[in-house]
C-alpha positions, 0 to 999 in steps of 0.5 A: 945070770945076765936077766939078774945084771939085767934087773940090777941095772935096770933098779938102779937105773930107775931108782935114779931117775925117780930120786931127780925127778924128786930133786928137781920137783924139790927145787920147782915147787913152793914152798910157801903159799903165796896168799894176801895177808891182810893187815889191818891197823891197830885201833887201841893202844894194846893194839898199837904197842903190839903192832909196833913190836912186832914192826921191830 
């Protein structure tokens, strides 16, 4: 009987510290990449109205 309180103790206990070691790589981790977005200007007039919509 105190191997099985044993083994639930231990499960519990390890399930816990697995679900923070998740929680905390949740809050460490990106979420967005950080790459350069390259904006080039608007060489026609389509191209400027969408630019400018998209300023908005």
């Amino acid at each position: 009987m105190n191997d099985f309180k044993l083994k639930i103790v231990l499960s519990v206990l390890g399930g816990i510290l697995f679900s923070f070691i998740f929680i905390l790589l949740a809050f460490v981790l990106p979420v967005e990449d950080e790459k350069a977005k390259i904006i080039k200007k608007p060489k026609g007039k389509l191209e400027q109205i969408s630019h400018a919509v998209r300023e908005r």
